[in-house]
N, C-alpha and C positions, 0 to 999 in steps of 0.2 A: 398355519395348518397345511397349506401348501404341498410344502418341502415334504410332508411328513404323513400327507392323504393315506396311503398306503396303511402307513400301522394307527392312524384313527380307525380306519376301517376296521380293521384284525381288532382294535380295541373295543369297538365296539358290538361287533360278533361273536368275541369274547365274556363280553359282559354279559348280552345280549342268552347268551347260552349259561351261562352262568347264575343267572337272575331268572331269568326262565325255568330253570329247574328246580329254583329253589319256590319259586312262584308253584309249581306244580303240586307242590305237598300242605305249603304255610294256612292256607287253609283245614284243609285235613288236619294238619299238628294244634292247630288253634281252637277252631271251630268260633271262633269273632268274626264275625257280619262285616265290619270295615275292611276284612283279607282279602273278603269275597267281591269287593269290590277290582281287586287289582290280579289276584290269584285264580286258576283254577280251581270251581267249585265242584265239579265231576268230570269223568271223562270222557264228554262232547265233545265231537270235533268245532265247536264254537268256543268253548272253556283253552283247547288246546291253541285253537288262531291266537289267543288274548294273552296266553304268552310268549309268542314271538310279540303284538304288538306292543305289553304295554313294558317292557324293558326296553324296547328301540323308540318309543316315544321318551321314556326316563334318559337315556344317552344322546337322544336328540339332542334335548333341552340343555344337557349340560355341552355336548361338544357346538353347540351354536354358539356360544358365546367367543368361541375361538374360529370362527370360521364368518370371519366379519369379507374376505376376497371372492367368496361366492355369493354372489347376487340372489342365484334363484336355490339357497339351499336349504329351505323348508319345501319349496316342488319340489325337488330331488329327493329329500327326505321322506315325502308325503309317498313318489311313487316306489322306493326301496320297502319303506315298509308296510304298504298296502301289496307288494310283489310277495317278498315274504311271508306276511300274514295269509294271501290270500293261496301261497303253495303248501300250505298245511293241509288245506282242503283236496286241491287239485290231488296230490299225491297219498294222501288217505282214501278218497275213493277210485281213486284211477290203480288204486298197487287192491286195493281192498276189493275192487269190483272184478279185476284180474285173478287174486290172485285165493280171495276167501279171506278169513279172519285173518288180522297180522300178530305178530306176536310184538311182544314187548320192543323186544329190538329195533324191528321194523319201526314203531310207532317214533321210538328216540330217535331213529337215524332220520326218521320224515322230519320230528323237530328242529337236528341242525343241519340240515341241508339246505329248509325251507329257509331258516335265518340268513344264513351264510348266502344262500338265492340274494334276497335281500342285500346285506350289505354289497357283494359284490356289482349288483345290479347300481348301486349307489356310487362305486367307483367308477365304473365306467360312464356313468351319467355324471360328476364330476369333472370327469374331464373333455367330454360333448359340448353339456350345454352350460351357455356364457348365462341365458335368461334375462330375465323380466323381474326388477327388484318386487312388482306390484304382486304376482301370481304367490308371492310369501301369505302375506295376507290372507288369499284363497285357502292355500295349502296349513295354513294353521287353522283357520276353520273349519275345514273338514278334518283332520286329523282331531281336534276337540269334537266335533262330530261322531267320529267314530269310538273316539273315545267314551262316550255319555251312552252312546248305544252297548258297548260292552260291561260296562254298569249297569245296567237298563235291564238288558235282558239276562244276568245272573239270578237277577230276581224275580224277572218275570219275562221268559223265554216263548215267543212262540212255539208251539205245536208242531214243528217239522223236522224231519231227520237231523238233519247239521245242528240244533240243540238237545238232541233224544242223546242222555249217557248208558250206552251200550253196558253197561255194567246192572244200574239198577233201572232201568227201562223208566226211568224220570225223565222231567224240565228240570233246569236251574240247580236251587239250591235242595238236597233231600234230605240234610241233617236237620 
């Protein structure tokens, strides 16, 4: 994986974007409870974090298995896609608090930007830090961490802006 860091990365931003968008609707197309677990259940800026993370958790898992030369690469992976996940937010209220309601456009361009934040942030942390084999351990706990919280709250979302879907002024799930 090495030799080849570079187009992992695009691979997985790739996907990443790819999976994410299809995450965006598969609910809505289905209306099955098990979707809602991994897709977008309305259009929350919590619903919209969950899918940048849970495709870069799904490409994690599988480009780990080929990335046995980095030590510390569930941390690196932990802080790409907690950077990612968490510029969905940053640039929907910061372009939204500027700028007034965003249109459609806007909202996609925040989704791959935010990814790509992400993976990119992962390459150059790649090639930084040597790490700590133990901090994996860490980093894959909290990443199932985060992961059981975005389950968690599809179905039963606290009461605060970043889960209100600006569409039908809901929590979670409203079908």
């Amino acid at each position: 994986m090495k030799k080849n860091l570079f187009i992992w990365q695009m691979g997985g931003l790739t996907f990443t974007a790819v999976l994410g968008t299809i995450l965006h609707f598969l609910y809505g197309w289905t209306g099955l409870k098990i979707f809602a677990t991994i897709s977008a259940v309305n259009e929350s800026t919590w619903e919209h974090m969950k899918l940048v993370f849970i495709p870069s958790f799904i490409f994690a898992l599988f480009q780990s298995r080929f990335a046995k030369d980095y030590k510390s690469f569930w941390f690196i992976k932990l802080i790409g896609i907690v950077i990612g996940t968490i510029f969905i937010s940053i640039l929907f209220y910061t372009l939204g608090g500027s700028f007034g309601k965003l249109s459609a456009i806007v909202n996609i361009a925040i989704f791959f930007v935010s990814v790509a934040i992400g993976y990119f942030t992962e390459l150059y942390l790649f090639n930084k830090i040597k790490g700590k084999k133990w901090l994996n351990f860490v980093s894959i706990g909290l990443l199932i961490v985060i992961l059981i919280l975005f389950i968690i709250f599809s179905f039963n979302p606290p009461k605060i802006p970043l889960f209100l879907d600006p569409v039908t002024n809901g929590y979670g799930i409203t079908k």
